[in-house]
C-alpha positions as CSV (number, residue, x, y, z in Angstrom):
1,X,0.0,0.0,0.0
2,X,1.0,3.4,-0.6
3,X,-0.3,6.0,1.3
4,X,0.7,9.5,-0.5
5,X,0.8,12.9,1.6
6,X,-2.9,14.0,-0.4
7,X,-4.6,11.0,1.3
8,X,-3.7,11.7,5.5
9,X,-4.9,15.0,4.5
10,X,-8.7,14.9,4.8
11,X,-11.4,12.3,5.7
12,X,-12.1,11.9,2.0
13,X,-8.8,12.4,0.7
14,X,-8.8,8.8,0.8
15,X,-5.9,7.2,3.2
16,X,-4.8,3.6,1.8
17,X,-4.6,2.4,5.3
18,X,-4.1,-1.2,6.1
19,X,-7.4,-3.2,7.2
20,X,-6.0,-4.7,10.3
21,X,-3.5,-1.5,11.5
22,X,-5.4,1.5,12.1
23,X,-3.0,4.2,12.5
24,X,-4.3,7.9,14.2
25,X,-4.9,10.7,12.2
26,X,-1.9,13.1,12.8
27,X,-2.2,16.1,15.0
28,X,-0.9,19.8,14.3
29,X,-0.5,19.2,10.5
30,X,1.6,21.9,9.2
31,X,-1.0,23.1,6.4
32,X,-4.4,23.8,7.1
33,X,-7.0,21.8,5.6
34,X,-7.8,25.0,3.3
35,X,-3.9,25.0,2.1
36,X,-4.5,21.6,1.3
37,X,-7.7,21.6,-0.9
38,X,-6.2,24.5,-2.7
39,X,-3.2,21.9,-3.6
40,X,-4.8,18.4,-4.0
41,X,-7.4,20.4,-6.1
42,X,-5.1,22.4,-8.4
43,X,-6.3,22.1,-12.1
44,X,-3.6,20.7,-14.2
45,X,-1.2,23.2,-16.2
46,X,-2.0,24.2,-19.0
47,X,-1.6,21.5,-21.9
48,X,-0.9,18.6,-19.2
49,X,-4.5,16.9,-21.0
50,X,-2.6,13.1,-20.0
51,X,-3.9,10.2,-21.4
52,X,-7.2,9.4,-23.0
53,X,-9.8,10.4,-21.0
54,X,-8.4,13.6,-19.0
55,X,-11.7,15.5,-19.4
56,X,-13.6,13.1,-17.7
57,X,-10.7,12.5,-14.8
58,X,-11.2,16.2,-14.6
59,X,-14.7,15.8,-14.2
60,X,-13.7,13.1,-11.4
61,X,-11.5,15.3,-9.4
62,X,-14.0,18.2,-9.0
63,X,-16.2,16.4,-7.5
64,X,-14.3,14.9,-5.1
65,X,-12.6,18.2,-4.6
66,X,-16.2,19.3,-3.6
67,X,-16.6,16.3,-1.7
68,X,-13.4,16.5,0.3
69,X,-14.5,20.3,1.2
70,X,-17.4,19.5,3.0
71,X,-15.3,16.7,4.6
72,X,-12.3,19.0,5.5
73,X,-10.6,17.3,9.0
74,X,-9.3,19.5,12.0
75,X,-6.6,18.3,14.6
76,X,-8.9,15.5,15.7
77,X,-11.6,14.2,13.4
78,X,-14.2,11.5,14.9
79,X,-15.6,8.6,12.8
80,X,-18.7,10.9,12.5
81,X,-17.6,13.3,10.6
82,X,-19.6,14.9,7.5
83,X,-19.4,13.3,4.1
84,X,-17.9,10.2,3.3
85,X,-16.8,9.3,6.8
86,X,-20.4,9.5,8.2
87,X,-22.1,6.7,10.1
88,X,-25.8,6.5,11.4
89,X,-24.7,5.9,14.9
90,X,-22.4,8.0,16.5
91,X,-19.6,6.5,17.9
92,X,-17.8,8.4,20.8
93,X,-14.8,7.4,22.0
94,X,-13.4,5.2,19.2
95,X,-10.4,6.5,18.0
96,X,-8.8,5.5,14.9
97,X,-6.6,6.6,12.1
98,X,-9.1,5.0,9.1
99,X,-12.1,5.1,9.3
100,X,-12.2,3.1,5.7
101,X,-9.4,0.8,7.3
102,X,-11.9,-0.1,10.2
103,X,-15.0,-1.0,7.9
104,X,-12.7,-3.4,5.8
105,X,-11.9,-4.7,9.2
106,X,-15.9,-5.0,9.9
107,X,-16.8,-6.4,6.6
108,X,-14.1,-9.4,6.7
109,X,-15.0,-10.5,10.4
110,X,-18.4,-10.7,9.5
111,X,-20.0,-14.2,9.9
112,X,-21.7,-13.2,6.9
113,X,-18.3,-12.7,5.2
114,X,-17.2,-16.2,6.5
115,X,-20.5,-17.9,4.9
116,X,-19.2,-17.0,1.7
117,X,-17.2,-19.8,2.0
118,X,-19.5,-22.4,1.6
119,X,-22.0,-20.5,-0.8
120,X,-22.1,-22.0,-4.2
121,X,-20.9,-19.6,-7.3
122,X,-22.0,-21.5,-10.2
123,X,-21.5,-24.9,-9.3
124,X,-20.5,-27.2,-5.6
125,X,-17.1,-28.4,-6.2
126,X,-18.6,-32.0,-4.8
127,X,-20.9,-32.2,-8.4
128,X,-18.1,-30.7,-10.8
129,X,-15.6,-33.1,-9.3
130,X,-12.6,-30.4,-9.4
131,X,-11.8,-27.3,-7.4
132,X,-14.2,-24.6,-8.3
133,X,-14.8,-21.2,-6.9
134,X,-16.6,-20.3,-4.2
135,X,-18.4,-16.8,-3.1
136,X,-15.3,-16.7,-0.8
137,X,-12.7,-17.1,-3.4
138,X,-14.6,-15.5,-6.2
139,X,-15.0,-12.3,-3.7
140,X,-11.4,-12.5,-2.8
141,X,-10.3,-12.0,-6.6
142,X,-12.9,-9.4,-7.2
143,X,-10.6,-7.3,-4.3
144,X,-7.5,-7.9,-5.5
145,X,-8.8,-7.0,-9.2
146,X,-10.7,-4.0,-8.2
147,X,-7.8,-2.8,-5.9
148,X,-5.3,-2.6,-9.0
149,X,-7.9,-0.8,-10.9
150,X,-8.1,1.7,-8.3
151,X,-4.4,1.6,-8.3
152,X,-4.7,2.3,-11.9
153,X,-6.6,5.4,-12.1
154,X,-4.9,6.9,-9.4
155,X,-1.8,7.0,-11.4
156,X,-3.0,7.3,-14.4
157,X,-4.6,10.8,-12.8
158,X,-1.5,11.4,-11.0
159,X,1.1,11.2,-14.3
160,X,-1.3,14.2,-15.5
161,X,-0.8,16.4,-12.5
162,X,-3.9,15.6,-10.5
163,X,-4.6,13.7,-6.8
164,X,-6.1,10.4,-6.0
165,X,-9.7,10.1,-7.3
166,X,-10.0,6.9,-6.2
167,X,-10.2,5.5,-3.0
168,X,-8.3,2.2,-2.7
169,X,-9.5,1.3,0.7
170,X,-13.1,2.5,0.0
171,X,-12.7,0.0,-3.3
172,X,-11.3,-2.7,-1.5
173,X,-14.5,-2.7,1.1
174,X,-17.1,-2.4,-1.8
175,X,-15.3,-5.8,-3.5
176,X,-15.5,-7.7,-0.2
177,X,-19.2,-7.1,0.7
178,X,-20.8,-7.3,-2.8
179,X,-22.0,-10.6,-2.3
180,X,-22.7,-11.0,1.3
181,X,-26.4,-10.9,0.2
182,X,-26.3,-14.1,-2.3
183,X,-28.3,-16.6,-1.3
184,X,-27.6,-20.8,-1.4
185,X,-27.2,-22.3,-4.9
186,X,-25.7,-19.2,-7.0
187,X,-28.2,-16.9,-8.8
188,X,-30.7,-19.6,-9.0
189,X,-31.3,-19.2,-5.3
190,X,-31.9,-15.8,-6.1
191,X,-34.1,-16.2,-8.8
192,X,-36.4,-18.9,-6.8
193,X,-36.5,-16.6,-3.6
194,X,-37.2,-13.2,-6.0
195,X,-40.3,-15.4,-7.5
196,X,-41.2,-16.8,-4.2
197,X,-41.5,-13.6,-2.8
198,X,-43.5,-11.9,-5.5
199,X,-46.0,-14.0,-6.5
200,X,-46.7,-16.2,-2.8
201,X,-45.4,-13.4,0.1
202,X,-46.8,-10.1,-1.3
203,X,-43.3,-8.5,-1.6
204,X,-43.8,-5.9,-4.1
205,X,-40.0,-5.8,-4.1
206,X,-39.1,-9.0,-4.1
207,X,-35.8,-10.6,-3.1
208,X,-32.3,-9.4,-4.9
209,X,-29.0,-10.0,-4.0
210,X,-28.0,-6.5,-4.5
211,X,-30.3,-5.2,-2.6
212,X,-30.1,-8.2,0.4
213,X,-26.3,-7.1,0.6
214,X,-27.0,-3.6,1.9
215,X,-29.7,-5.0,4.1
216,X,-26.8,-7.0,5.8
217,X,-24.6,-4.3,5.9
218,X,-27.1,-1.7,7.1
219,X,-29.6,-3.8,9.0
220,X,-29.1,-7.6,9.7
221,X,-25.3,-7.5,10.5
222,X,-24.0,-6.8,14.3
223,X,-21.0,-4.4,15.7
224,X,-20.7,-3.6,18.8
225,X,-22.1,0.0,20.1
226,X,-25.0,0.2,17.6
227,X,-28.2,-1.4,17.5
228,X,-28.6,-2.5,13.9
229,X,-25.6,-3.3,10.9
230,X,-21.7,-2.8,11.1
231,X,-22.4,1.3,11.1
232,X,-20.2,1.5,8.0
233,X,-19.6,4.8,6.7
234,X,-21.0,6.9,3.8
235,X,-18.5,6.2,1.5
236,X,-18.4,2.4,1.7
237,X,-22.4,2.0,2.1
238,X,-22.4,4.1,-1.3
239,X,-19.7,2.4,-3.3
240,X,-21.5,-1.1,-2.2
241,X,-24.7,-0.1,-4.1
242,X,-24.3,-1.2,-7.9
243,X,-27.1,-0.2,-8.6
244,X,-28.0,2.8,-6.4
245,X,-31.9,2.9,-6.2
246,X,-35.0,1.3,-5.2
247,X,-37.1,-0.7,-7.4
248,X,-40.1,1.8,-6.3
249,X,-38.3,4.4,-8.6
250,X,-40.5,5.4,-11.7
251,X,-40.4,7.0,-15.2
252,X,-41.1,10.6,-13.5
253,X,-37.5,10.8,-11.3
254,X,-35.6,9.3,-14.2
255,X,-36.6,12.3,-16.4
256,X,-35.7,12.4,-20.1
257,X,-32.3,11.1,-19.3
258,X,-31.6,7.6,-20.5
259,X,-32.1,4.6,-18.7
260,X,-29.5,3.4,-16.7
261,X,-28.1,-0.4,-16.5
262,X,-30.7,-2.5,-14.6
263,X,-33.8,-0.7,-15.6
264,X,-35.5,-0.4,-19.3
265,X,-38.0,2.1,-20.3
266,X,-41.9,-0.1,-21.3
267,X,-44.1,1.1,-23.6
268,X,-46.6,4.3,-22.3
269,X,-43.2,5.9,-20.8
270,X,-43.3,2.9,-18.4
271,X,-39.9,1.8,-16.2
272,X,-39.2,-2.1,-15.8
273,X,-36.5,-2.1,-12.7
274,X,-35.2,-5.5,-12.5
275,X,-32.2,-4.5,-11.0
276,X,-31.6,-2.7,-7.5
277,X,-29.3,-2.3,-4.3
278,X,-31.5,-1.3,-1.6
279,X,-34.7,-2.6,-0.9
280,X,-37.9,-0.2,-0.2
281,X,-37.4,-0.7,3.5
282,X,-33.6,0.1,3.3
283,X,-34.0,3.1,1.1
284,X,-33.8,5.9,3.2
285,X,-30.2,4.6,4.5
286,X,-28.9,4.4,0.9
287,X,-30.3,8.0,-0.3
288,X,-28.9,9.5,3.1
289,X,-25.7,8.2,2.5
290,X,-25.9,9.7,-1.3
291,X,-27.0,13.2,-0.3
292,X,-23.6,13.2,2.5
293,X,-21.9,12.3,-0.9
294,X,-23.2,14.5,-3.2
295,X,-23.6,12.0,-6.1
296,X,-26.1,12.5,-8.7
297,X,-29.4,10.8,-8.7
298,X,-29.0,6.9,-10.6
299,X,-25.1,7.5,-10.7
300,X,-23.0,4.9,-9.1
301,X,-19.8,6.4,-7.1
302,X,-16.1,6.0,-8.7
303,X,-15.7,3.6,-5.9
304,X,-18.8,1.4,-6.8
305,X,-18.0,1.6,-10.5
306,X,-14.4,0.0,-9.8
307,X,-16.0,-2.6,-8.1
308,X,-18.6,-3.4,-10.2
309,X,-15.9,-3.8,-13.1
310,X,-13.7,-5.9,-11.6
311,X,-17.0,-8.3,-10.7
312,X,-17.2,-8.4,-14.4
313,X,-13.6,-9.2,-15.4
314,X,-13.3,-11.9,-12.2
315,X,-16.7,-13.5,-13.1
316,X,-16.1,-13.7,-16.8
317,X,-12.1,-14.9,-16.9
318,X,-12.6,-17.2,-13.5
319,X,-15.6,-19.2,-14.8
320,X,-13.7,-20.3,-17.9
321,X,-10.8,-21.1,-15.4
322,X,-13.5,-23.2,-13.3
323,X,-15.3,-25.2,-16.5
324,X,-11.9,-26.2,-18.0
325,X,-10.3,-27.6,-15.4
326,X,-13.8,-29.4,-14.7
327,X,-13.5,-30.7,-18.6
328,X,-17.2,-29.4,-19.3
329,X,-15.2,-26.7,-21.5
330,X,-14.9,-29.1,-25.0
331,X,-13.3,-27.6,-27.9
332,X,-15.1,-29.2,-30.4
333,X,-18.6,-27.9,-29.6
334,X,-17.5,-24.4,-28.8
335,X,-14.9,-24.2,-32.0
336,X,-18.1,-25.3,-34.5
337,X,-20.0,-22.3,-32.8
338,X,-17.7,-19.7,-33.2
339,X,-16.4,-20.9,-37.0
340,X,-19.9,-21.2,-38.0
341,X,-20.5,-17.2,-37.0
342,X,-17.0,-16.1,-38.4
343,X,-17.7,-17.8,-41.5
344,X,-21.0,-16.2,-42.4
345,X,-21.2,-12.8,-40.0
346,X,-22.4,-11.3,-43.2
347,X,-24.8,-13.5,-44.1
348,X,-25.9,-13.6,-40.1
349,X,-26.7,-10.1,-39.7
350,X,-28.9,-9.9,-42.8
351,X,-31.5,-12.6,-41.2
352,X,-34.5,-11.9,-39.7
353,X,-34.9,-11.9,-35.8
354,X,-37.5,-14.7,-36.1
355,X,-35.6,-16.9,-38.3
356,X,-32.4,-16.3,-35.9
357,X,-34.1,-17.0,-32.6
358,X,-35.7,-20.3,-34.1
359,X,-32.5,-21.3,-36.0
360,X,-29.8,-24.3,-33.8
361,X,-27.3,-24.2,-36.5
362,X,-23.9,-23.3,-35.5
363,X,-23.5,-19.6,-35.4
364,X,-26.9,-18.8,-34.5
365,X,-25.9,-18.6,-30.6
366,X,-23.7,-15.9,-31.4
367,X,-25.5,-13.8,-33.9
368,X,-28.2,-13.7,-30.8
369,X,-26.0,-12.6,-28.0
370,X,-24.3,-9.7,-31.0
371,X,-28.2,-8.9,-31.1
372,X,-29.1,-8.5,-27.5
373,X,-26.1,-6.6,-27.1
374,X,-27.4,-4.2,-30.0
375,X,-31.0,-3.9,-28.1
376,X,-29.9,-3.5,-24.5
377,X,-26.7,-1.9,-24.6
378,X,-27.1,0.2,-27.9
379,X,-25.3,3.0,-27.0
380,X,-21.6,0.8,-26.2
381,X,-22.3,-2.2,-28.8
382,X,-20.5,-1.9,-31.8
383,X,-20.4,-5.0,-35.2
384,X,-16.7,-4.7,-35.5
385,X,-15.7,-4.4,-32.0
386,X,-17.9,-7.4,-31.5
387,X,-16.4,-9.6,-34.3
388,X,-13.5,-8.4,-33.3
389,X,-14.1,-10.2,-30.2
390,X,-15.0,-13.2,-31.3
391,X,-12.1,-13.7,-33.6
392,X,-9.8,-12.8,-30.5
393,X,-12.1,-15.3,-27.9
394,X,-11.7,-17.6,-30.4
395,X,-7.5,-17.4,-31.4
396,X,-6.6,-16.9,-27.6
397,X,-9.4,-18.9,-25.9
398,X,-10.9,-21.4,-28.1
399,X,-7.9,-23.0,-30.5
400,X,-5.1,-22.1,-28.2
401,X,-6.5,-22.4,-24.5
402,X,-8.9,-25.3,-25.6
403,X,-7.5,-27.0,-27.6
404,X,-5.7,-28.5,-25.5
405,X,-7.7,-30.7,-22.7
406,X,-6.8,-29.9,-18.9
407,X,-4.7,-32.8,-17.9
408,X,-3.5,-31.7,-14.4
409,X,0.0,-31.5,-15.3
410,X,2.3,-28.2,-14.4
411,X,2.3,-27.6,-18.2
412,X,-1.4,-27.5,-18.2
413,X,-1.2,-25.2,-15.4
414,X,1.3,-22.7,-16.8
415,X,-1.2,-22.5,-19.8
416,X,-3.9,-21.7,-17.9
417,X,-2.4,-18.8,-15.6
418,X,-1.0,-17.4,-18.6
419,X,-3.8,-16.9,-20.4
420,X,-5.3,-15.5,-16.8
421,X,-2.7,-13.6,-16.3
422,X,-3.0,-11.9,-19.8
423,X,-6.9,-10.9,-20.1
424,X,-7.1,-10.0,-16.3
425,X,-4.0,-7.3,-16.8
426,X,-5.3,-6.2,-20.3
427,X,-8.9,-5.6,-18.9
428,X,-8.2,-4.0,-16.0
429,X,-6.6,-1.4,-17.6
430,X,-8.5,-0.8,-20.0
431,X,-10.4,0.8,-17.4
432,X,-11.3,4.5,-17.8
433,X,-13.7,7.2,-16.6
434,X,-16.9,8.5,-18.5
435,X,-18.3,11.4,-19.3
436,X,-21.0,12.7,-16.2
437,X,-23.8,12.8,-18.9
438,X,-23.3,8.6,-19.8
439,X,-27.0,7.4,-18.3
440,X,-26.3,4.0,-19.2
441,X,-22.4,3.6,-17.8
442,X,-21.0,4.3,-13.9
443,X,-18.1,7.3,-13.6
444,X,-15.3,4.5,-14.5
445,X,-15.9,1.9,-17.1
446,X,-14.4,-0.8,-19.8
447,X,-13.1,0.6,-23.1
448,X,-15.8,-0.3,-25.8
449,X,-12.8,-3.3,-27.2
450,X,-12.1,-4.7,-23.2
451,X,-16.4,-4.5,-23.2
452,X,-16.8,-6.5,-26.3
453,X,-14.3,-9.2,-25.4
454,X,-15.9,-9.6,-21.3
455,X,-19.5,-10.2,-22.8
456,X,-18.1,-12.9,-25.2
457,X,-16.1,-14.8,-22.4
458,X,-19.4,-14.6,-20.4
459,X,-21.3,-16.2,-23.8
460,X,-19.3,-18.7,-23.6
461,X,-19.8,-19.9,-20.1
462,X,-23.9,-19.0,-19.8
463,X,-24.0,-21.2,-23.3
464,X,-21.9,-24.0,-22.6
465,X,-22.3,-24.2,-18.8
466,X,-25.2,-22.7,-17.7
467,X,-27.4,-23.8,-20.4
468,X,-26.3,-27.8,-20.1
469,X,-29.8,-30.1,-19.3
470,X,-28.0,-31.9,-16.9
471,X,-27.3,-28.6,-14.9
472,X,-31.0,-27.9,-15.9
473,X,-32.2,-30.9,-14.1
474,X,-29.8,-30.5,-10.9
475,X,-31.1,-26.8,-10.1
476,X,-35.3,-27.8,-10.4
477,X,-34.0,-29.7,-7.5
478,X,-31.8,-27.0,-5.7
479,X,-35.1,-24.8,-6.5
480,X,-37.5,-27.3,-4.6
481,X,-35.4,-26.7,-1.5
482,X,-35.5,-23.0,-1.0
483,X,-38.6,-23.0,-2.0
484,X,-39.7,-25.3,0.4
485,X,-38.0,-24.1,3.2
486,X,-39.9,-20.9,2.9
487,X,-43.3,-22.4,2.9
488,X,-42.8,-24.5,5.8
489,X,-41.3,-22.0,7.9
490,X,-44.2,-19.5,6.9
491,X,-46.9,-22.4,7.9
492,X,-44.5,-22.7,11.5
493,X,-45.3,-18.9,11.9
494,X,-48.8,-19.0,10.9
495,X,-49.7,-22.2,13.8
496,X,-50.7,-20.6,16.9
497,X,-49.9,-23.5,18.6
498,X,-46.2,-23.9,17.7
499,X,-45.0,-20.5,15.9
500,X,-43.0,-19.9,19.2
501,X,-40.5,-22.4,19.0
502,X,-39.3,-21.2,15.5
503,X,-35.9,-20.6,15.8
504,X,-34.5,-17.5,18.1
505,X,-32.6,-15.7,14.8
506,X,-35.8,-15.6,12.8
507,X,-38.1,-14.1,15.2
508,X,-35.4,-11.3,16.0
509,X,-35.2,-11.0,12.0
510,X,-39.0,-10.2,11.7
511,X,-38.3,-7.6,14.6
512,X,-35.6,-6.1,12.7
513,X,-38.4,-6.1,9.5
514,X,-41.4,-4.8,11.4
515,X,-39.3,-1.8,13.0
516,X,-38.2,-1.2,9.3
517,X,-41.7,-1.2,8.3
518,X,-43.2,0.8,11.1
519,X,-42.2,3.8,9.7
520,X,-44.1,3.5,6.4
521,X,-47.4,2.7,8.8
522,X,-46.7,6.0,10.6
523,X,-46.8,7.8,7.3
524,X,-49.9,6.4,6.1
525,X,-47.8,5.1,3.5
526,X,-47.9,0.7,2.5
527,X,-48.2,-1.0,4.5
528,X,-51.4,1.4,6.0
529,X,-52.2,-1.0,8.7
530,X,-50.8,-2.9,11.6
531,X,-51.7,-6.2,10.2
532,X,-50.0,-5.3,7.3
533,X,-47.2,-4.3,8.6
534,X,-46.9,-7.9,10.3
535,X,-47.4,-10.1,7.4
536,X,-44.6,-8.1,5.4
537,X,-42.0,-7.9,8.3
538,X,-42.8,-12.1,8.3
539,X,-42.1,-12.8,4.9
540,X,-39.4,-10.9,4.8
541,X,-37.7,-11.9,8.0
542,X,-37.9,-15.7,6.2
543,X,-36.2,-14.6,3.1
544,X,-34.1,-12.6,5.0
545,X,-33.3,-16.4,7.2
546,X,-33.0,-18.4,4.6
547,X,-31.0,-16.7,2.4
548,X,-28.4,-16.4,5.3
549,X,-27.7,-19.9,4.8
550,X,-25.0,-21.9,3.7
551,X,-25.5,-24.5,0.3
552,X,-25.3,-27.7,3.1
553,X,-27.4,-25.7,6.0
554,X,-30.1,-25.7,3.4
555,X,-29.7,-28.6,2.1
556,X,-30.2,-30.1,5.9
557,X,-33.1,-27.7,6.8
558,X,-34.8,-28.5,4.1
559,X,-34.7,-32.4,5.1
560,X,-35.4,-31.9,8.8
561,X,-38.0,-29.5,8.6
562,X,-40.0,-32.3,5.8
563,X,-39.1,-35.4,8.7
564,X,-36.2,-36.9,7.7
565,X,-35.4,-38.5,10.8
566,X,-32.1,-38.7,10.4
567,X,-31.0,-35.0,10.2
568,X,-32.5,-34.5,13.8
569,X,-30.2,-33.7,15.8
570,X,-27.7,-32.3,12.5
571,X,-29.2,-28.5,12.2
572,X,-27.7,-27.3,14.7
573,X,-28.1,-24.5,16.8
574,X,-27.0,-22.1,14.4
575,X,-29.7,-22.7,12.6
């Protein structure tokens, strides 16, 4: 870590402090804090433009410049300081020299943290056989990738004459939580509990793993000194929020602008949100933490941004690392789809969209991902950075990579961290920031090339994984569980005669809900009534239980709570 004189100078001006050594802000400073906004926010002399880009790292440093003014630190700052060091609960009497170094500290002691561990991300290692990754590992990488894309812009800004606009730390903490709220199973699990919750519990926002993160940051997680969450401040709360809004947002607040990722306008100026970080009940927390920020309405922070990139580039280089060591990655298969769209791009893009949706021949798969691409990201996707990304997918990853079946041996392995080695470094930086007026992309994103090539990697793992019938067949199961589990526990609630020996945790999780929902009665907005208020704060205190599980704890409460004899004693108390 480097620490640079700019970043011990305010509470925003970002200190790269370690997580587990939490040094004291200095005291008597020789500048003032004034002196040292004036320096750190200095325009560049004339000429000094940089690299591609400057105008929007321009952009960047203004606004933290603005930020770090509200958030300028005398001899001895507190943890509640204004800005990006505020928390919701005051906490007198704790001193220390991070405040961005302490929630790091927070966030990987968490038991939720720890569960990560043994939550599936795609598949169990015990039905691929090999050593896959878990939530753990994959958030692990996510860290260390989003941390040297921090890195990155920092000195890319710094070569041009301008501070930090990047907070490594801040980065760091937004890359360990981001899946804290993922359910058992992978995105399956969130899928079946996001149905379950709609259509059967009356949850008009349903269950996300976005949005179930920040409730665990903000709400279901425990410090000490504060009643509800790890009291994390501002900065991290906003950077953890990939999508920073409610799914209550409409087609009125988002204005003429465009629609951002994870929403899509519907015909009659209607808004389809299907994508969202904060839950109704949770949104005042989020927007609080945004207006101590300053950041625009629907924009993610620079913080955020660097996080959610580096999800991308782990998730789309790590799953092809996973599925070819596994040996479900063939070359044949995958080579006949990709020659048959080289071959005949031309003759691709002049079909119809019927004919190409119906069609199996090889190609087709690849002609409909170019077209989704064209309809939901129009104003990035481009035909020849696209083709050339599947030429490149295919030289580097198909016939080279491929090619070649994973044997186990060292040469096998030196293969496959080179060619790791190369598209993680080439995509990270190729990371760069955006223009403010972007609706569709966060203050830091993907060149439109490193763009193209991540959503051709991902094809090839949602087509040749993801879509196999005997993965198919595996997760109906895995969705019979959850689902399950939900219903029974919401029957045990509903029995007068037993609904007080359900487990300890989930009756303080619907008293976290109600007192979340209480609120809303008081304003005479949903839910209006008491009642009302009661059967929300249930069903969400049993999605908000069982998604807290591991894949094995609900594998085993699903069997105890149907009778299986055997698993009596084997929940646990934890449970």
């Amino acid at each position: 870590m480097r620490p640079s004189s700019s970043a011990r100078s305010s509470s925003l001006r970002w200190s790269a402090g370690s997580a587990f050594t939490l040094p004291t802000y200095r005291r008597g400073a020789t500048a003032t804090p004034a002196d040292r906004r004036e320096s750190d926010c200095r325009a560049p002399a004339p000429g000094a433009r940089g690299p591609e880009g400057a105008d929007a790292v321009a952009t960047l440093r203004a606004e933290h410049c603005r930020v770090s003014e509200r958030n300028s630190v005398e001899d001895e700052p507190t943890v509640t300081e204004e800005g990006g060091t505020a928390r919701v609960h005051p906490e007198h009497g704790r001193q220390v020299g991070d405040p961005f170094g302490l929630d790091l500290q927070r966030i990987q002691f968490s038991p939720y943290f720890s569960r990560l561990s043994a939550v599936t991300q795609v598949v169990s290692p015990s039905i691929s056989g090999a050593p896959v990754h878990n939530r753990l590992t994959h958030t692990l990488k996510v860290s260390a990738i989003a941390r040297a894309v921090a890195r990155h812009l920092n000195d890319r800004s710094q070569r041009s004459g301008g501070p930090e606009v990047c907070n490594e730390t801040v980065v760091e903490c937004a890359a360990h939580a981001h899946d804290l709220g993922h359910p058992p199973f992978g995105h399956l699990g969130e899928s079946v509990l996001n149905r379950v919750a709609r259509e059967e519990l009356g949850l008009t926002d349903g269950f996300e793993g976005n949005a179930q993160t920040y409730r665990i940051l903000t709400a279901l997680d425990v410090t000490e000194h504060v009643p509800t969450g790890l009291n994390l401040t501002s900065a991290v709360r906003v950077a953890t929020a990939k999508y920073p809004w409610t799914p209550a947002v409409n087609s009125e607040q988002l204005g003429e602008r465009g629609a951002p990722r994870g929403m899509r306008r519907t015909a009659e100026r209607g808004l389809h949100v299907f994508k969202y970080s904060a839950y109704e009940i949770d949104g005042a927390d989020l927007e609080q933490a945004r207006t101590q920020l300053g950041i625009a309405p629907f924009r993610q922070s620079v913080e955020g941004a660097v996080m959610d990139i580096a999800d991308d580039i782990a998730y789309s280089v790590h799953d092809v690392d996973d599925f070819y060591r596994a040996g479900i990655l063939n070359h044949a298969p995958i080579a006949a789809e990709f020659d048959g769209w080289l071959e005949a791009a031309a003759q691709w893009r002049g079909r119809d969209d019927d004919e190409v949706r119906a069609e199996t021949e090889r190609g087709a798969a690849i002609e409909r991902l170019r077209r989704k691409m064209r309809r939901d990201d129009a104003w990035v996707a481009d035909d020849d950075a696209f083709h050339d990304a599947v030429s490149t997918v295919h030289e580097e990853l198909v016939d080279d990579l491929l090619a070649r079946p994973f044997d186990g041996s060292l040469t096998a392995e030196r293969q496959l961290a080179t060619f790791t080695d190369r598209w993680i470094r080439a995509l990270q930086a190729s990371a760069a920031p955006t223009s403010a007026d972007d609706p569709r992309s966060g203050p830091i994103r993907l060149s439109t090339t490193a763009w193209h090539h991540v959503e051709v990697l991902k094809f090839v793992h949602k087509h040749f994984v993801l879509s196999r019938p005997d993965l198919a067949i595996h997760q109906r199961g895995l969705s019979r569980i959850l689902s399950r589990s939900v219903h029974a526990l919401m029957a045990w609630l509903e029995d007068e005669h037993d609904r007080d020996r359900v487990p300890r945790r989930l009756q303080e999780l619907i008293e976290l809900a109600r007192d979340g929902y209480e609120p809303f009665r008081r304003s005479g907005r949903s839910p209006r009534t008491a009642d009302e208020r009661d059967r929300l704060a249930q069903a969400r205190g049993v999605l908000d239980y069982v998604a807290s599980l591991t894949d094995a704890q609900a594998f085993t409460f699903s069997e105890a709570i149907s009778g299986r004899a055997d698993r009596l004693w084997s929940v646990g108390q934890g449970l």
